[in-house]
C-alpha positions in Angstrom: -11.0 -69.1 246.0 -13.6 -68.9 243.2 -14.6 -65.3 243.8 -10.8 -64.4 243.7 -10.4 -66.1 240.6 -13.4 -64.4 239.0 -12.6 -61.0 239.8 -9.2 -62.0 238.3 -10.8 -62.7 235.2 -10.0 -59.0 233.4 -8.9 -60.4 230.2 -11.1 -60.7 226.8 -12.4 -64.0 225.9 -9.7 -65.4 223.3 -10.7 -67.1 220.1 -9.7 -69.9 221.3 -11.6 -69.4 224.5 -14.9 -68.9 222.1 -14.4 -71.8 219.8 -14.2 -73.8 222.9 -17.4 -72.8 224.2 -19.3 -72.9 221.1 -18.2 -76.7 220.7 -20.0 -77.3 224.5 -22.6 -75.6 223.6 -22.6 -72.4 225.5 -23.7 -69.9 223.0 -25.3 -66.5 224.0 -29.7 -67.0 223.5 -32.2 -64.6 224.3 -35.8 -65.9 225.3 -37.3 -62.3 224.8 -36.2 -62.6 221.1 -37.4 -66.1 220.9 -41.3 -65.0 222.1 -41.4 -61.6 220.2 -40.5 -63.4 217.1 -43.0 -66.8 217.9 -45.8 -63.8 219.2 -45.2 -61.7 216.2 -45.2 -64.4 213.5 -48.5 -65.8 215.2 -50.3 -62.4 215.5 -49.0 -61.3 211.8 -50.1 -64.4 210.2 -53.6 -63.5 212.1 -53.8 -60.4 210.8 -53.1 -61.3 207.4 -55.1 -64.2 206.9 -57.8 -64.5 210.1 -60.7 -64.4 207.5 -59.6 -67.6 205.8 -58.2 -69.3 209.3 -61.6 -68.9 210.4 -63.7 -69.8 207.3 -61.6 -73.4 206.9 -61.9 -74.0 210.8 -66.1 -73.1 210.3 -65.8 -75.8 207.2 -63.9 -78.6 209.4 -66.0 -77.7 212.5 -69.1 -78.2 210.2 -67.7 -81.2 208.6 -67.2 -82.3 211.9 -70.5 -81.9 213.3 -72.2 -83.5 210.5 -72.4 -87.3 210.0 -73.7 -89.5 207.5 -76.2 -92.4 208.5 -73.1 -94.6 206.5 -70.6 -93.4 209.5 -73.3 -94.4 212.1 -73.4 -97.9 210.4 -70.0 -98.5 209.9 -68.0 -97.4 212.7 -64.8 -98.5 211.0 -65.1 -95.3 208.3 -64.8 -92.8 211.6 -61.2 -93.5 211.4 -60.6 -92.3 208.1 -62.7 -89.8 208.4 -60.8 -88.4 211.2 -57.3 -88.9 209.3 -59.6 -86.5 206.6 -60.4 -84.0 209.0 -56.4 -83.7 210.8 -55.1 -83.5 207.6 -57.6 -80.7 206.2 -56.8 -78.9 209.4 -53.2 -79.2 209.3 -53.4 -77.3 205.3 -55.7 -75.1 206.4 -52.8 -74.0 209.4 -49.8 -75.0 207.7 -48.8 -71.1 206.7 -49.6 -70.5 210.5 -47.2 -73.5 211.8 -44.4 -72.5 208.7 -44.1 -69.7 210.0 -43.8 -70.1 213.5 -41.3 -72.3 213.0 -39.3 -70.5 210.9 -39.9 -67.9 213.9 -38.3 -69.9 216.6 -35.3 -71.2 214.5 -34.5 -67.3 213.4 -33.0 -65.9 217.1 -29.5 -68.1 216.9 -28.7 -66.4 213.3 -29.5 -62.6 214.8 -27.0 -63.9 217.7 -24.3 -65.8 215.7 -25.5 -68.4 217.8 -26.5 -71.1 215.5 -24.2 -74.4 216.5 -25.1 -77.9 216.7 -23.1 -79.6 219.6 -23.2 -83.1 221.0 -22.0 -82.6 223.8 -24.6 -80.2 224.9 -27.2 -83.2 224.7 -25.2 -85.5 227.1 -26.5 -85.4 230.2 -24.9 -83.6 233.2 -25.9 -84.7 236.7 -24.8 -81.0 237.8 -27.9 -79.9 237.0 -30.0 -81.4 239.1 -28.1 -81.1 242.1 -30.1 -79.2 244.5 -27.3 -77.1 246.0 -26.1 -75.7 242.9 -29.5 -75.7 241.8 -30.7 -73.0 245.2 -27.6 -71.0 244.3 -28.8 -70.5 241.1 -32.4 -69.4 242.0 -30.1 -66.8 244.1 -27.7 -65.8 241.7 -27.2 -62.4 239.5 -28.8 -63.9 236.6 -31.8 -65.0 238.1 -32.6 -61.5 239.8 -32.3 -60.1 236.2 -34.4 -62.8 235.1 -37.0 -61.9 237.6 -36.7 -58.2 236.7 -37.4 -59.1 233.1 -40.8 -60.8 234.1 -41.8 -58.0 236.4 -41.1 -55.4 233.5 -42.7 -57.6 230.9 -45.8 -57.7 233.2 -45.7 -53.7 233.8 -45.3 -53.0 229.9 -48.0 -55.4 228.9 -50.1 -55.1 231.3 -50.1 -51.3 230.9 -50.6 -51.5 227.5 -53.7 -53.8 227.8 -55.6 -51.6 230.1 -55.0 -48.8 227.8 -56.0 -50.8 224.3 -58.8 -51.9 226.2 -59.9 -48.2 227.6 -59.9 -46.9 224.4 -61.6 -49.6 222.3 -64.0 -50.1 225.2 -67.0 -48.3 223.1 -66.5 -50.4 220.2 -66.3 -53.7 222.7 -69.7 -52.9 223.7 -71.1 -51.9 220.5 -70.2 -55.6 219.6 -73.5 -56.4 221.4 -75.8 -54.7 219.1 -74.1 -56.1 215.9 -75.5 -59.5 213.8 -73.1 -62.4 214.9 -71.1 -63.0 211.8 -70.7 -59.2 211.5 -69.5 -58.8 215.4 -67.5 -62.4 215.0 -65.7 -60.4 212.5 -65.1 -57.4 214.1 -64.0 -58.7 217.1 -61.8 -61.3 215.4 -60.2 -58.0 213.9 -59.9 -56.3 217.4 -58.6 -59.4 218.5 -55.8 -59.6 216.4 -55.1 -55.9 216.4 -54.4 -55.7 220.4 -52.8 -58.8 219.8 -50.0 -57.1 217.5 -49.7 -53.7 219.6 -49.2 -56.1 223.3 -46.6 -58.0 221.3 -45.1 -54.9 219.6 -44.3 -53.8 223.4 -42.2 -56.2 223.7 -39.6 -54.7 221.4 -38.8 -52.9 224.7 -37.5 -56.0 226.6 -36.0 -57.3 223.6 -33.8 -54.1 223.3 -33.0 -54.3 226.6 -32.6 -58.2 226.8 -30.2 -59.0 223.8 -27.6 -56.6 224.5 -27.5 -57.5 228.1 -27.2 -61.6 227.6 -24.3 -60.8 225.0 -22.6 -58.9 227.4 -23.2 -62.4 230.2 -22.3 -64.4 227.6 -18.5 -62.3 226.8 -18.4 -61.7 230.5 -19.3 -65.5 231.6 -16.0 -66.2 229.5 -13.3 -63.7 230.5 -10.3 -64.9 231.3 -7.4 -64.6 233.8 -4.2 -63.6 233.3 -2.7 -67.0 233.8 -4.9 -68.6 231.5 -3.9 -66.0 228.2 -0.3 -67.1 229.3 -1.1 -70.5 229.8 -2.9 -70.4 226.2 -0.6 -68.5 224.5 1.7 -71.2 225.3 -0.1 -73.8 224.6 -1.0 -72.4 221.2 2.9 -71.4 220.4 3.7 -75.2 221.7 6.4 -76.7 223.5 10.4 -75.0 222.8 11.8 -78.3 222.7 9.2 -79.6 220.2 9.7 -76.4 218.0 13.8 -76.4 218.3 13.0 -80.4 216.9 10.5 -79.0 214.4 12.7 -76.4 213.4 15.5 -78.3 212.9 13.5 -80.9 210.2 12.9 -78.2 208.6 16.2 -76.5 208.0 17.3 -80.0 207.4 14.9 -80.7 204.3 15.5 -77.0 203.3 19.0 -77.4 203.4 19.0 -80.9 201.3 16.8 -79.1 198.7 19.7 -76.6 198.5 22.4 -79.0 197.5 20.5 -81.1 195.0 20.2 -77.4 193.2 24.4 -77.0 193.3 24.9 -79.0 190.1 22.4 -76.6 188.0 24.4 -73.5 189.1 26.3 -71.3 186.7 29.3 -70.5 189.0 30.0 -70.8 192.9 31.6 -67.5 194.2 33.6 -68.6 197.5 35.7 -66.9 199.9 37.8 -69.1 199.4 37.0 -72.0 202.1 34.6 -69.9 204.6 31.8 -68.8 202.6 30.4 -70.3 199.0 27.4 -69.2 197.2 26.2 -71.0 194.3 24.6 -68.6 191.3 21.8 -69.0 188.3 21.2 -67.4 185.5 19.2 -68.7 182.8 18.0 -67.2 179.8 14.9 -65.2 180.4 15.7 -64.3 184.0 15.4 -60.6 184.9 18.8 -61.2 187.4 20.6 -64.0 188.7 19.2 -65.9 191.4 21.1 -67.6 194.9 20.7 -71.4 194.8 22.7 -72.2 197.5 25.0 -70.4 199.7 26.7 -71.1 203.2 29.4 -70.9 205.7 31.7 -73.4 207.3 30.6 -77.3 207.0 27.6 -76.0 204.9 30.4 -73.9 202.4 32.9 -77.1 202.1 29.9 -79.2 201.3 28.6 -76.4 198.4 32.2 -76.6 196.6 32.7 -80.3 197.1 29.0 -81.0 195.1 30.5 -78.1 192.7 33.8 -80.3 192.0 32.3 -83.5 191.9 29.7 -81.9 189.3 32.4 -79.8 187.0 30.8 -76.0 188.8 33.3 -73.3 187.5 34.1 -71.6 191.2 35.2 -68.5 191.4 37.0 -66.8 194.3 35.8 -63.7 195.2 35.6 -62.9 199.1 33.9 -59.3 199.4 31.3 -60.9 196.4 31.0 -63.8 198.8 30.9 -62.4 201.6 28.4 -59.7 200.3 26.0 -62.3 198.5 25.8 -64.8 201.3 24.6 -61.4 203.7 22.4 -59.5 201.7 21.0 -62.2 198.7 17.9 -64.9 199.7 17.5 -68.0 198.5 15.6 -68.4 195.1 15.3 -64.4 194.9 17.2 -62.3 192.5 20.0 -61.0 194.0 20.4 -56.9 195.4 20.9 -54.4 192.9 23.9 -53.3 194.1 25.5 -56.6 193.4 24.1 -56.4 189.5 27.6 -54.9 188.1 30.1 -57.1 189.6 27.9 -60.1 189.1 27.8 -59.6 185.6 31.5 -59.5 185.4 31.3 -62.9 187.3 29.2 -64.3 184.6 31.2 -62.9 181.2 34.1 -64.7 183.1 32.3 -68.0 183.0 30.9 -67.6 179.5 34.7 -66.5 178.3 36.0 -69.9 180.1 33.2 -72.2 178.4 34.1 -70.8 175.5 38.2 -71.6 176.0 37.2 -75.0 176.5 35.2 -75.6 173.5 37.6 -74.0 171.4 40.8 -72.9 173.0 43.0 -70.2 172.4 44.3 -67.8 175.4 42.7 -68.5 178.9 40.6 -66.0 180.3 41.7 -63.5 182.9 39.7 -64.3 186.2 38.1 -60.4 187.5 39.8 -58.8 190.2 38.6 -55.8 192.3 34.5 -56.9 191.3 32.3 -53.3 191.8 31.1 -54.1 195.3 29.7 -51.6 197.6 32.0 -51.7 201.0 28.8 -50.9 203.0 27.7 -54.7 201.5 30.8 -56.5 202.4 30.8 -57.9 206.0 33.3 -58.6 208.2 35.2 -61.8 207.0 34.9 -64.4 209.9 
């Protein structure tokens, strides 16, 4: 059952799928990159600074070896004088140490791979289980594994013999040189072979990183069934949503009718549809506050009434202003003309009430497109 359900794993790793991972730890490492970087930062800082390495170690070892009748008298001062020594050797190799730390922390960062995770410290009992832990020493990774180390010996090895064929003259011509003069030039060939036998492994890096990226995306491929299964999961329950949804187009909806009273004129059908309009001044068009059909539509005129709303009825306006016009967005183009004749209607009847004289005529026949207008329910 296992192998069939890991050659049904077909599917990409999801983002998801990689978060989780990450939070448990698994995140793809290369060892190769790990040693060339250590090696390199090692056999650089040798290069660079070997003189001075070796002239502080001469000084402590020289310090070391020579002791004052007070010492010999006193063995209580050896302790300090120890503490002395450790701490002169650890400044004299801090740049060595610096950067051989800053070495092994770098290979997460070129792998996106830095993570600090709990729950990779706890202890799993899995792993020392000696059945899973022979099936590992026979599984694909571990044959790769040993392929690397069998390459890594081939390269380096081959490249040794040949660094040392060719400076073979100069290693014997170290014989007939004065010591410090052959102390240095073999601390120099030293660190040179160093460099180029650590240089080779660029090789194994090139080969290694890609390939444990690859593992890594492979190791975390996923079925069919589980993309479905997380998809789902993701998207949450229907029942939850429909509830969710529904709170939503509740408080939405009581937003709506606390904006009724501040509207300029509700347009209505008359008793299907109402939408409620605004217009103030400064406002490139009028705007839907409200608008809705049935319950939603007597409840829109009722808040109108109760709140002295001029209503206006207008079914193809209605009808065309509930369809095409969002809330809290100017309304269509189209609808611009026979909306304004709406409006100079409402203005001419505030104006009757303020200071009589002959009632306004309400508009008939309002410019709306018939391609607007749908079917009246």
């Amino acid at each position: 059952m296992a192998e069939d359900s890991d050659l049904d794993k077909t599917e990409a790793p999801s983002g998801r799928r990689i978060e989780q991972a990450r939070e448990q730890g698994q995140v793809p490492h290369s060892r190769e990159l790990g040693t060339f970087l250590i090696l390199m930062a090692a056999g650089a800082s040798f290069w660079m600074m070997g003189s001075w390495f070796a002239q502080r170690a001469m000084l402590i070892a020289r310090k070391g070896l020579s002791i004052e009748p007070k010492y010999m008298h006193e063995p209580a001062l050896m302790i300090p004088r120890l503490a002395d020594m450790a701490s002169d050797a650890l400044v004299a190799f801090s740049p060595l140490l610096g950067l051989i730390l800053l070495a092994a922390v770098l290979p997460p960062f070129f792998l996106n791979a830095w993570v600090f995770s709990p729950k990779a410290l706890m202890p799993d009992l899995g792993r020392i289980d000696p059945i899973s832990g022979f099936s590992r020493l026979l599984s694909w990774n571990s044959l790769m594994e040993l392929g690397k180390a069998i390459l890594k010996a081939c390269v380096v090895g081959g490249v040794a013999a040949i660094l040392i064929w060719k400076e073979r003259e100069e290693i014997l011509g170290l014989l007939a040189q004065p010591l410090d003069l052959a102390l240095a030039h073999a601390g120099h060939m030293v660190s040179y072979s160093f460099l180029m036998l650590v240089s080779t492994l660029i090789l194994i890096v090139a080969f290694d990183v890609p390939f444990q990226i690859w593992q890594y995306f492979d190791k975390l491929k996923m079925t069919k069934e589980e993309v479905k299964q997380e998809t789902k999961e993701m998207m949450g329950d229907p029942l939850v949503k429909g509830r969710i949804r529904g709170l939503q187009m509740q408080a939405a909806r009581r937003r709506m009718m606390a904006a009724v009273p501040q509207a300029n004129v509700i347009v209505t059908n008359p008793t299907h549809y109402a939408v409620a309009l605004s217009y103030k001044t400064g406002m490139a068009a009028p705007k839907v506050i409200a608008k809705g059909i049935g319950a939603v539509a007597l409840k829109i005129r009722e808040l109108g009434a109760e709140n002295g709303v001029p209503m206006l009825e207008a079914p193809p306006l209605a009808r065309a202003l509930y369809k095409h016009a969002e809330l809290d967005v100017e309304i269509p183009s189209a609808l611009y003309s026979a909306v304004a004749e709406v409006l100079a209607y409402i203005y001419q009847l505030a104006s009757w009430r303020d200071a009589g004289g002959s009632y306004p005529v309400p508009p008939r026949d309002l410019p709306v497109p018939p391609e607007l207008v749908p079917e009246a329910m």
